[in-house]
Structures are given as C-alpha cells and as structure tokens.
N, C-alpha and C positions, 0 to 999 in steps of 0.2 A: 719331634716331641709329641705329637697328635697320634703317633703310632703303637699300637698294643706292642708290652715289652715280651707278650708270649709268643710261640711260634703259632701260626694259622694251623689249622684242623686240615692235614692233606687232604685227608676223606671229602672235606667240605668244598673241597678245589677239585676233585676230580682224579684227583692222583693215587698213583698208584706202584706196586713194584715191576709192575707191567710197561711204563712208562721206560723211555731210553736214558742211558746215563751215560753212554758216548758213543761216537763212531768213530772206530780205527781202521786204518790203511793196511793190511798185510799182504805181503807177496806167497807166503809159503814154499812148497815147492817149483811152484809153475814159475815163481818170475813177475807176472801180473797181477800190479795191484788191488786189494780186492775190498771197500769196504765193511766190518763187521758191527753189526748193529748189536752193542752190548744192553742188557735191560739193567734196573736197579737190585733185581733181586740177585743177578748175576754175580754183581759187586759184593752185596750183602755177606750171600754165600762164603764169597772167598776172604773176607778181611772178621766178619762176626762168628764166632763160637766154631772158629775151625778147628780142627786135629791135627794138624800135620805144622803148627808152630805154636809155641804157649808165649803167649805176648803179654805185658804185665805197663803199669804204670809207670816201672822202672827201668823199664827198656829204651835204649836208644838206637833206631832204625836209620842206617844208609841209603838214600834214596841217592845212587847212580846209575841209574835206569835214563833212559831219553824219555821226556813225555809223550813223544810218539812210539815208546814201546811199550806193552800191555804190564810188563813188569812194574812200571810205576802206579799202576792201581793198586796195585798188592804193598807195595813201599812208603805208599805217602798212605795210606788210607787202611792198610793192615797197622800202622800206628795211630791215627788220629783217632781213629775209629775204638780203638782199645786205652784211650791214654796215655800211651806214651809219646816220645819224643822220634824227629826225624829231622835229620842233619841233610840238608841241601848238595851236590855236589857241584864245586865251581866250575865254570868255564866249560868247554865244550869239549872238548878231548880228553879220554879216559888213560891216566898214564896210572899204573899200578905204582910206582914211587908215592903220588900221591892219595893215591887210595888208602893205600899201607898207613901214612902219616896222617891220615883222616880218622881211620878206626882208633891209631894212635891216641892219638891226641885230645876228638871228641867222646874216648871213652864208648865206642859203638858195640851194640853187645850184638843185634840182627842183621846179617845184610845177604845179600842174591847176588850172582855171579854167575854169568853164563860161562856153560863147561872149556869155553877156550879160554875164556879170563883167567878161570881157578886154573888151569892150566899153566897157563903163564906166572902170575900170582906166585903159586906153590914152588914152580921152576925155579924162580930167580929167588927165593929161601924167604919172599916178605912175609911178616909176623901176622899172627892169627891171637896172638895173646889178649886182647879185650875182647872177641868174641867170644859169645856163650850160642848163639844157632847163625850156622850159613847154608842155604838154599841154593843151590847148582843146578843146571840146569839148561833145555834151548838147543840140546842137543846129546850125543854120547858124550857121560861122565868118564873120564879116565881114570881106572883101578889104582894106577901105578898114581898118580895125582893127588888119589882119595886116601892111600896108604902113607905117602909120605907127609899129607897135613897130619894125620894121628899123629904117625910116631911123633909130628914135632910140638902136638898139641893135642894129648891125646882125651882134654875134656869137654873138647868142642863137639857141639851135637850137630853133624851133618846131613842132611836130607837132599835126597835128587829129586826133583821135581821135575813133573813130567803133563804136557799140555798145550793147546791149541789155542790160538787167539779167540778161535769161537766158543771155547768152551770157560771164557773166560779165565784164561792163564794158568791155573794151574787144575790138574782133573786125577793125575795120578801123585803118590809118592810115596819114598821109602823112607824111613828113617836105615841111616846106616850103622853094621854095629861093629863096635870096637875093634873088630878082628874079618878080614876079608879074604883071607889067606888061598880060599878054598873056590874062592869067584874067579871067573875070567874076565866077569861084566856087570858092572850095575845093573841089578835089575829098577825095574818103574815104579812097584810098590802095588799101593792096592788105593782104592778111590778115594778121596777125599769125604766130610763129611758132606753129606747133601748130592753129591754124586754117583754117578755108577757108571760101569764099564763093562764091555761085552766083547769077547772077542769073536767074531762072527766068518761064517765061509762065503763062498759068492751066492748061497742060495738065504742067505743070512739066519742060516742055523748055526748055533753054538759049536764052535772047534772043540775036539775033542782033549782032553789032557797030555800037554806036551804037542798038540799040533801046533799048525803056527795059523795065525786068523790075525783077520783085521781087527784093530779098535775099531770100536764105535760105543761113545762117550756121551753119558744123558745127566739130566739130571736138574736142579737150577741152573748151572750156569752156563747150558746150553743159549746162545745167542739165538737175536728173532729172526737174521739170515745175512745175506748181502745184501747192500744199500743197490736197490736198482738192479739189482738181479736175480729178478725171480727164476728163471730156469737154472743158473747156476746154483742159486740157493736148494728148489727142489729136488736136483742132484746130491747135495749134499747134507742135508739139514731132511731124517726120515723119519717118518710115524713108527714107532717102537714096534716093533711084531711082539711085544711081550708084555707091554703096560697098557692097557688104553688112553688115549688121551696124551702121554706122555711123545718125546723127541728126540733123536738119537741124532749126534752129529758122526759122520765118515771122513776118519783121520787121513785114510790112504796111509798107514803106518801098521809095519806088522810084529806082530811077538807072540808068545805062545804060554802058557801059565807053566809054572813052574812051582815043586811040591810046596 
C-alpha cells in the first residue's frame, strides 16, 4: 500500500534498451550449445510496429512454442505487447490432433509452425478454418505443403519466416501470394522492419544479382554476442563494412537475390 501506483521512471534506474532481456541456449548447426545474449530493443523490434504481421486487439495468438525456443518471444509477447490475446499450449508433447482442436475451439486467428509441423499439419487434412495469419518457418517451407493449405483455405495469409536466434527470431520474410505455381521454392522475403540484410562474398563485398552469397543480418535485433564467448562471438557477431557503428551477424547460410 506504501507503493506508488505508477511505474518508476526506467531512465531514473538506469535502464535501458541496451539492457539484456534473456539468454537463450541454441545449438544451430554445429550441435553445441551456445548461449545468445538477446537485448530489450531486440524484443521490441520484433513484437512492436512490425510488418510482416498485423496484430489487433482482436486477435487471439497460439503460443506452442517451448519457452526455451525463441519463437515464444514473438507468441507470448507479439500479443501482450499489441493487446491481444494468447492461449497457452497444454502439456508437453506437441500432437497436431490437438493443435487442430485448439485453433478450433479457442477461436485462434495467429499462430507459428515450424516447416516440419505445417508439414505434417497440412498432410494429415487438420483445418486452418479460424486462422486469419500463420508464420512457418525453422527451416525449408514445403511448396507442395504451402499449395495445398490454399487450395483448402485459400484466405489465410501465409508468411515464411526466416531468422537466427541471434538476430532475434525472425530477420527475413515473405508474405506468400495466392498462386505459387511458377516457384520451385519458397523464397525468404525481404527484412523486416528495423532490419537489414546483406548477402556478402568471402571478401565481404556485395554478391552480385543472382550470385549466391552469405546472409549477414544487422539491424536491432542483432544480439550483444554469446554468453562467455568472446572469440566465438567475434567470429560471428562483425562491424558492418558499410554502416559505421552499426553490426552484422554471419548466418553461415547461403542464397542469392532473386528479381
């Protein structure tokens, strides 16, 4: 009762967006797990005044993500964050039976699906009917996957998401359009707001149109590095050769732009 009912003045505590807002465990490629030291503005970027999902008061967000995967920052927190609502997934084991009967039932208009899920999901015919956006993604989107959720639901707006733990979940995406007929492949899209993207050669100048070059991903929500590993970090986590000041993280992931 003795406590002011407003929130404290961060400024006056010392805070900032600079400040860390969690460390997560990822293995990526290698296998080895590797601390990522995410900041506030990181979060920020990805759940406030994005582009690549329109989030409303009236939305109701699927959170079945593990909380030790980064996709739960975008699920619990792309809704709180915007007003809307987010529905908890029970128990510990992901069965699409009750996935299905989840969107069902709780009326779920947003949710995220890693590309093996939707995979599966799409394969065995479960409904997409109270979905208005799902976000796929975590790896290669299946054509044939993305083609038969249309035809069976052709007004759900599907987007692939594409992105690194360190760059704070998501960094690329595409919105997909109603007719895919003509792709082989999902492409990745183009960077988020507050992001950017470079596809670079080993001397880390710009690939040329239709080469194939590495990502290398800046922008806010570029992470401060790994927890405890500063030479791995300085491997991976480099001073932009094109911003001053600014940070580029190296995906080790390759692609090439496309007209």
């Amino acid at each position: 009762a003795n406590l002011p009912a407003s929130d404290p003045d961060p400024r006056a505590l010392g805070l900032s967006s600079r400040h860390l807002a969690y460390v997560i465990y990822t293995s990526g490629s290698s296998g080895t797990p590797k601390g990522v030291m995410v900041e506030h503005r990181g979060v920020v970027r990805l759940v406030a005044g994005n582009d690549f999902v329109a989030i409303s008061p009236q939305d109701i967000f699927l959170n079945a993500s593990s909380p030790t995967f980064d996709a739960t920052a975008f699920e619990v927190w792309g809704a709180l964050a915007n007003g809307a609502s987010v529905v908890l997934y029970p128990g510990r084991y992901l069965s699409t039976a009750t996935l299905a009967q989840i969107i069902q039932d709780q009326s779920i208009t947003i949710a995220w699906m890693t590309a093996r899920l939707f995979d599966v999901y799409v394969g065995e015919g479960r409904s997409t009917d109270r979905l208005q956006q799902l976000l796929v993604g975590g790896e290669e989107v299946s054509v044939a996957s993305i083609r038969a959720c249309q035809k069976r639901h052709p007004t759900l707006r599907i987007s692939n998401g594409y992105g690194p733990t360190e760059n704070t979940t998501f960094s690329l995406c595409y919105p997909v359009p109603p007719d895919l007929d003509d792709q082989t492949r999902v492409p990745l899209g183009r960077p988020i707001r507050n992001s950017v993207a470079y596809l670079l050669d080993e001397r880390l100048q710009p690939a040329p149109l239709g080469a194939i070059g590495e990502i290398y991903v800046g922008g806010a929500g570029v992470a401060r590095g790994y927890l405890n590993r500063p030479e791995l970090t300085a491997e991976r986590f480099i001073a932009s050769p094109f911003v001053a000041g600014d940070r580029l993280y190296k995906t080790g992931d390759l692609a090439r732009y496309l007209p």
